[in-house]
C-alpha positions in Angstrom: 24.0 31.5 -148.8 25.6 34.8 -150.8 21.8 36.3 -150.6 21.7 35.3 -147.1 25.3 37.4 -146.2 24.1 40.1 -148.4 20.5 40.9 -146.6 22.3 40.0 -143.2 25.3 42.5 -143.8 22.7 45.2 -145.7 20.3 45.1 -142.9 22.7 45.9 -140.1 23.9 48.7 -142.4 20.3 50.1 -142.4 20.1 49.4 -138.4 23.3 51.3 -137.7 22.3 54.0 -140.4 23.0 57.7 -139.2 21.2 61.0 -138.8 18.8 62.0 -141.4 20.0 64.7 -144.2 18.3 68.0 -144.3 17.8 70.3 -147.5 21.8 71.5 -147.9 22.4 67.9 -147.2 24.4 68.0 -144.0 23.1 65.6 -141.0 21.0 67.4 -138.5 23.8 66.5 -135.8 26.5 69.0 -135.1 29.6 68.3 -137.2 32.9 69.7 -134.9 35.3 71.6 -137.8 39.2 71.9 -135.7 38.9 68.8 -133.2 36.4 67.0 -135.6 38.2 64.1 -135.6 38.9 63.5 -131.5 42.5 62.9 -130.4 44.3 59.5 -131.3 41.2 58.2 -132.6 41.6 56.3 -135.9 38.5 55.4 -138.1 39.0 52.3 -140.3 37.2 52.7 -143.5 36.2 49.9 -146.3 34.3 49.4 -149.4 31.4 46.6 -149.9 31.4 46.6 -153.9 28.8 44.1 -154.2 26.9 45.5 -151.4 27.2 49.5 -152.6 28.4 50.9 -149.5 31.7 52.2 -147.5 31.4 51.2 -143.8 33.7 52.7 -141.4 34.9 51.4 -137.5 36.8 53.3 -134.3 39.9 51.6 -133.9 40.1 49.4 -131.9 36.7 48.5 -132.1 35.1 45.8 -135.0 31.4 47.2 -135.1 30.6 48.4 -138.7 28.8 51.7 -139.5 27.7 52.6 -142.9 28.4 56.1 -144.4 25.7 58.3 -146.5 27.2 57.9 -150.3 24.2 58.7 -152.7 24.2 57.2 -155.8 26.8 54.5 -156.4 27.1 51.5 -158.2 30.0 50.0 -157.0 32.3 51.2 -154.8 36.0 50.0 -154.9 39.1 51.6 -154.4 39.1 54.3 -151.5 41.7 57.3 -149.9 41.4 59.7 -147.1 42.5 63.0 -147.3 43.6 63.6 -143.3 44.5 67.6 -144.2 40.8 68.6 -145.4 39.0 65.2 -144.1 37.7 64.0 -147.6 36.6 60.7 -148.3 37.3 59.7 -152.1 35.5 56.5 -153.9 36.2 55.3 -157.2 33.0 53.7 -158.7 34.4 52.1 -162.5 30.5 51.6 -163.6 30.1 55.1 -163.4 33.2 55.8 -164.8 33.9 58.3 -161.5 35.8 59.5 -158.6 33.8 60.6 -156.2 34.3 62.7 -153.0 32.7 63.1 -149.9 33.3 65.5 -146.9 33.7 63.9 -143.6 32.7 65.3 -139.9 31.5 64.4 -136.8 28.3 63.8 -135.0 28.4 65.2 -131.3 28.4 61.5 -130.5 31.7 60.9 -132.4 30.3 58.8 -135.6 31.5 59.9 -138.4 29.5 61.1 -141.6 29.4 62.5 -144.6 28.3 65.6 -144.4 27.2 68.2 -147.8 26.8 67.3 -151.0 28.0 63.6 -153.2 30.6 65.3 -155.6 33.1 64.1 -158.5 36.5 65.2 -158.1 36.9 62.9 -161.5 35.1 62.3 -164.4 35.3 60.3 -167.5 37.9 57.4 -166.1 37.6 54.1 -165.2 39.8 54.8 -162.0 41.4 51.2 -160.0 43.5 52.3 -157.3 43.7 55.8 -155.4 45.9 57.3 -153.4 45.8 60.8 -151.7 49.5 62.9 -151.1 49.8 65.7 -148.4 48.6 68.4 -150.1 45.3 67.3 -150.8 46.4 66.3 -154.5 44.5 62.7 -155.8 46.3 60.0 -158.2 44.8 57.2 -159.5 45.5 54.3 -162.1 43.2 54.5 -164.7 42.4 55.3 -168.4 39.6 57.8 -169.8 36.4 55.6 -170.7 36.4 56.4 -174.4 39.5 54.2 -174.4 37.9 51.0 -172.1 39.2 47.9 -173.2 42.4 49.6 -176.0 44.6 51.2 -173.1 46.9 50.2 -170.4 46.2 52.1 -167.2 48.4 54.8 -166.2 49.1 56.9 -163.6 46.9 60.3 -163.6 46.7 63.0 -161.0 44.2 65.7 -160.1 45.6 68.7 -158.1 43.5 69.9 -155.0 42.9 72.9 -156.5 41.5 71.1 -159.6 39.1 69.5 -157.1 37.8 72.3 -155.0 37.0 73.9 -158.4 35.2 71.2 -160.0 37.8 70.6 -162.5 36.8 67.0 -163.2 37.7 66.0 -166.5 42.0 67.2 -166.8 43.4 64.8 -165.1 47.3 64.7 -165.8 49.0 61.6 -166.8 51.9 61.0 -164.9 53.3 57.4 -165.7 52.3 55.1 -168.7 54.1 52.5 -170.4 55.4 54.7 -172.7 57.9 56.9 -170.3 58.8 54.1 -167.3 61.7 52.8 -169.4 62.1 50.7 -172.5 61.6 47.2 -173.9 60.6 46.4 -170.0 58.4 49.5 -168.9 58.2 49.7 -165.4 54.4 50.7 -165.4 52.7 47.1 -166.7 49.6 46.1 -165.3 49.1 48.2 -162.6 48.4 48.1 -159.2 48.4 49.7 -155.9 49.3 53.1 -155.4 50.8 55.2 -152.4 52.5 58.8 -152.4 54.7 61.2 -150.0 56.5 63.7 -150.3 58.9 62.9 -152.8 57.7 59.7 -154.6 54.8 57.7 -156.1 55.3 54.0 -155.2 53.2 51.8 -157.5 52.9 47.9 -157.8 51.9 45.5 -161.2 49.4 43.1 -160.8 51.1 41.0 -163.7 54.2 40.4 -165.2 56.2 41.7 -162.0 59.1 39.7 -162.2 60.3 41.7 -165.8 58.3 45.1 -164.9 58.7 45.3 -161.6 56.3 44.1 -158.9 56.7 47.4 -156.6 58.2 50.4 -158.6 58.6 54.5 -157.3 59.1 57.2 -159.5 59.7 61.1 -158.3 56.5 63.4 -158.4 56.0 65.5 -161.4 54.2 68.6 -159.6 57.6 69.1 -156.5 59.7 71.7 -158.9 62.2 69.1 -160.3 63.8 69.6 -163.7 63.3 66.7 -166.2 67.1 65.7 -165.8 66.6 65.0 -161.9 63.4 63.3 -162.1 63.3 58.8 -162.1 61.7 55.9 -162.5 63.5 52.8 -160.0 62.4 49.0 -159.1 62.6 48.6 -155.8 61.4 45.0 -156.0 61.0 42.5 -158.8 60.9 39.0 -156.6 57.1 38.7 -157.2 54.9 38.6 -160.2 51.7 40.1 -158.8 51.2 42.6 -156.4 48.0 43.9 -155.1 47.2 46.8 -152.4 50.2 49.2 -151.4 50.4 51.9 -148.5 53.0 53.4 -147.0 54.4 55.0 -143.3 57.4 57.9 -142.8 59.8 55.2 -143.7 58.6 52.4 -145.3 56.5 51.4 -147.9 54.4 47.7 -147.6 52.7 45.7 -150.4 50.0 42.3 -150.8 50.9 39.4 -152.9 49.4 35.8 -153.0 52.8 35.4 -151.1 51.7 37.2 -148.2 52.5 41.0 -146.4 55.6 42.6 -147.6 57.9 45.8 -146.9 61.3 47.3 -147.1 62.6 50.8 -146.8 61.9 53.3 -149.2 65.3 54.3 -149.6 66.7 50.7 -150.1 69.2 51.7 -153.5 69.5 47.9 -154.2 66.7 46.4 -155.8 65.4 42.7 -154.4 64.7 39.7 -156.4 64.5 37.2 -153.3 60.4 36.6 -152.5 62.3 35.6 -148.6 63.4 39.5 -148.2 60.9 41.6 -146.7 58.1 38.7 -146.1 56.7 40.6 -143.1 53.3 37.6 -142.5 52.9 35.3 -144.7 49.4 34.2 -145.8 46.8 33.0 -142.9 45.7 30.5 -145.8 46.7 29.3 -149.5 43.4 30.6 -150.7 43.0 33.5 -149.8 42.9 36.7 -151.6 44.3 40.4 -150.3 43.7 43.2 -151.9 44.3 46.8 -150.2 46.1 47.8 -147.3 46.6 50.5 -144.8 49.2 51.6 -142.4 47.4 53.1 -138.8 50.1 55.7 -138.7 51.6 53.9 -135.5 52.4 50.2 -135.5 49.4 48.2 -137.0 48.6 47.1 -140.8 45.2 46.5 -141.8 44.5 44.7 -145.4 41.6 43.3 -146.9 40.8 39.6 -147.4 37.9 39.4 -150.7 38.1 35.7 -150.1 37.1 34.4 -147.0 35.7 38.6 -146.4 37.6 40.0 -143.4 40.5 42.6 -142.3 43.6 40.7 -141.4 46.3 43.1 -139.1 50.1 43.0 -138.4 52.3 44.5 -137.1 54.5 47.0 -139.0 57.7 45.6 -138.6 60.6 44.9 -140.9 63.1 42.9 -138.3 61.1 39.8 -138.1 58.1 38.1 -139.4 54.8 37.9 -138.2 51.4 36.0 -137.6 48.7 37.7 -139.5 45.5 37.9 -136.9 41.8 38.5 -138.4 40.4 41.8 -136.9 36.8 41.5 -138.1 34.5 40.0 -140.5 33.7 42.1 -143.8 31.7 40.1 -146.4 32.9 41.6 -149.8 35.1 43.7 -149.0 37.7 45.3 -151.3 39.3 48.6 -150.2 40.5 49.9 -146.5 41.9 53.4 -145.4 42.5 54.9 -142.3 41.6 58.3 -141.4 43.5 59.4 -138.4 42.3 61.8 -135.5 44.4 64.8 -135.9 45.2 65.4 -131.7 47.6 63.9 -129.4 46.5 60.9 -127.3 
């Protein structure tokens, strides 16, 4: 049955593949540079691991399209980058980030359009998350260390990346520096950033490190004296996927879809608080979610293999809804069109 979803799901990738590549490797269809991405559309984009593929859909629409990746083995965690419309993928086997520009087709698929690219090198890379100026953090640890390190929390300026700086990464937050004999960085995580703050989650041992942490941003100007680490929750002792809208900042666990504000200054130890859905079943098993940048979360389901949705909202809890079916699938982002509606 696994073989059978596999050729089924791979075939109607290859079905729904887009316009060939020509020698500089952009697609033969037009790609549209200021109003690339059409206003109020929102493209919903998840990984296939086991199947080596990103697929994307136009919100609200369910039909799958593949996007052109190149060479992967398997790809995982995923972020957009709205600003410069990149696509980044972390592939662990590989031991890179890679990065992909995204356009439009006249018709208004989207692609990737140039060439596959590394914007890191040399890491096992987890979780990714993409702030507004273009600047990518992950949780990882260099591959010469794989299997002796914790993950920590690394960053790659924009610049860094446009250069082809792959392989200086800065590490941001380890176990070492987020506080002593109960670091708040444990077994990481998701990830999410703004302006101000990098949010993180632990995947393990929550309840003493913290399941959903934030710490200020190293690369804003602060001196060391103003910068912190915080809990913000500790009620649950593993967190998966994390994302973030202007005010709030929302989390996975086996508990079900959580949020609170992100300027809550008392930190929460009741799993009740902030239960937003809880889970559609006691098996299943979320791992990454997205915020739609209006009123909708969308959050993967590796168990039964769909996106579930809720809405955003903190007063009152809510019924979890499946969107569509997607066998194996691991991370979601949400690029969003850059017009008014």
């Amino acid at each position: 049955m696994r073989l059978l979803v596999i050729f089924i799901f791979g075939t109607l990738f290859q079905a729904l593949a887009i316009a060939p590549k020509v020698k500089d490797g952009s697609s033969r269809s037009q790609t549209v540079s200021s109003d690339a991405l059409k206003a109020g559309r929102k493209y919903l984009i998840t990984s296939f691991p086991q199947l080596k593929q990103v697929a994307y859909t136009i919100l609200p629409d369910n039909v799958w399209r593949p996007l052109v990746l190149g060479e992967v083995s398997s790809p995982t965690a995923i972020a957009v980058d709205p600003l410069s419309s990149r696509l980044f993928v972390a592939d662990p086997p590989k031991k890179i980030i890679w990065w992909y520009q995204l356009g439009l087709t006249n018709a208004g698929f989207l692609q990737t359009t140039g060439k596959q690219r590394a914007a890191v090198e040399g890491f096992s890379a987890h979780w990714l998350a993409v702030n507004g100026a273009g600047d990518l953090y992950f949780s990882g640890h260099p591959a010469s260390k794989n299997g002796s390190l914790a993950d920590s929390i690394w960053r790659i300026d924009n610049e860094q990346i446009v250069n082809g700086d792959t392989f200086n990464p800065t590490e941001i937050y380890t176990r070492a520096n987020t506080g002593q004999p109960d670091p708040k960085v444990w077994e990481l995580s998701g990830l999410a950033v703004d302006s101000f703050y990098i949010f993180w989650g632990n995947q393990a041992g929550g309840t003493k490190h913290g399941s959903v942490s934030k710490g200020t941003r190293a690369n804003i100007g602060l001196q060391s004296q103003d910068m912190f680490v915080t809990t913000l929750d500790d009620a649950l002792e593993e967190v998966r996927g994390l994302t973030t809208s202007g005010t709030e900042i929302f989390w996975l666990a086996r508990e079900g879809v959580y949020g609170q504000i992100k300027t809550t200054s008392s930190k929460v130890s009741d799993p009740q608080v902030g239960l937003i859905a809880p889970p559609h079943s006691l098996d299943w098993n979320p791992m990454s979610i997205s915020w739609d940048g209006s009123s909708q979360l969308y959050f993967t389901d590796s168990n039964e293999g769909a996106i579930y949705t809720v809405p955003s909202l903190l007063a009152m809890q809510q019924e979890m809804v499946k969107f569509a079916d997607a066998p194996y699938c691991h991370g979601i982002a949400i690029l969003l069109g850059t017009g008014s509606s």
